[in-house]
C-alpha positions in Angstrom: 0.6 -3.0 10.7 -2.4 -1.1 12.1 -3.6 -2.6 15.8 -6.8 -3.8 14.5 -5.6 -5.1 11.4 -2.2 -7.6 13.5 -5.1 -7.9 16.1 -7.4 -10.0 14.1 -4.7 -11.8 11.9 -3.0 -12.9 15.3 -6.3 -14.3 16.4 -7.4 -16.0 13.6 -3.9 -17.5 13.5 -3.7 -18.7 17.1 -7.6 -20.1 16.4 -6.1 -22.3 14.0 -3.1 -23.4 16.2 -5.5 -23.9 18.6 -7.3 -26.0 16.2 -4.0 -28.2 15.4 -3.9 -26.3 11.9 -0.1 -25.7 10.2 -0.1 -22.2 8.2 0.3 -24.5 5.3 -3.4 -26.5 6.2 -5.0 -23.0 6.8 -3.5 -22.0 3.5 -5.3 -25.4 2.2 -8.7 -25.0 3.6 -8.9 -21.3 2.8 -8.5 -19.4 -0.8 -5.6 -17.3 0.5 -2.2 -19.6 0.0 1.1 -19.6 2.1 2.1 -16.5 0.7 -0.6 -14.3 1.0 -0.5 -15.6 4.9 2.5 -14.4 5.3 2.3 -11.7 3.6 -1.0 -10.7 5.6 1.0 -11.0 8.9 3.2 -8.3 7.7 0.8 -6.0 6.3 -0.3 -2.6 6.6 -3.7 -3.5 5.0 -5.9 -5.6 4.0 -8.9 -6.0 1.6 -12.2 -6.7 3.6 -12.8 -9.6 1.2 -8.9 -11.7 2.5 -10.0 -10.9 6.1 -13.3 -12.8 5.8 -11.9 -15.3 4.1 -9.5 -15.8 6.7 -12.0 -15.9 9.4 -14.1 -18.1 7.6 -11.4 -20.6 7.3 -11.0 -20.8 11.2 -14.6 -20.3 11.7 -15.1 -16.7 12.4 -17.3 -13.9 10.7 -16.6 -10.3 10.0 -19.4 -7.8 11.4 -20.0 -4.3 10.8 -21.3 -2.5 13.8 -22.4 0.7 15.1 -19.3 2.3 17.2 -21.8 2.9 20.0 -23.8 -0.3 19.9 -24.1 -3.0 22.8 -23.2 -5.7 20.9 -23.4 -8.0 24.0 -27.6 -7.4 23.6 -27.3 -7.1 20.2 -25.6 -11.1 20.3 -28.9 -11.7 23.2 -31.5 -10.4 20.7 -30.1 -12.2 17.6 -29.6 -9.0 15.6 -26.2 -10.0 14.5 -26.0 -13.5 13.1 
């Protein structure tokens, strides 16, 4: 699995822990079932459209940024959300 990829499935995963959600209840509240959730911990890859569905089941959104931006002003001046 490619660093970015396990980096943002193990987050979203823990948010939901963190959150008191089972695998099964984030499998519930999103469109991605048990399967594909475990699949997706696994995987090599990932269609941008599962990984924004899984941050939007814990509550988190999928940017697209510059490499050489400052997103800490960009979050300041409201440019992202």
């Amino acid at each position: 699995m490619s660093t970015v990829l396990h980096d943002l499935v193990t987050e979203a995963l823990a948010t939901a822990k963190a959150n008191g959600l089972t695998q099964k209840e984030l499998a519930d509240i999103s469109t991605l079932g048990e399967v594909a959730l475990s699949r997706l911990k696994k995987a090599d890859d990932a269609k941008f459209s599962t990984l924004a569905e899984l941050g939007r089941s814990v509550g988190k959104k999928l940017i697209w940024v510059d490499d050489h931006s400052d997103i800490p002003s960009l979050v300041r001046k409201g440019q992202l959300f």
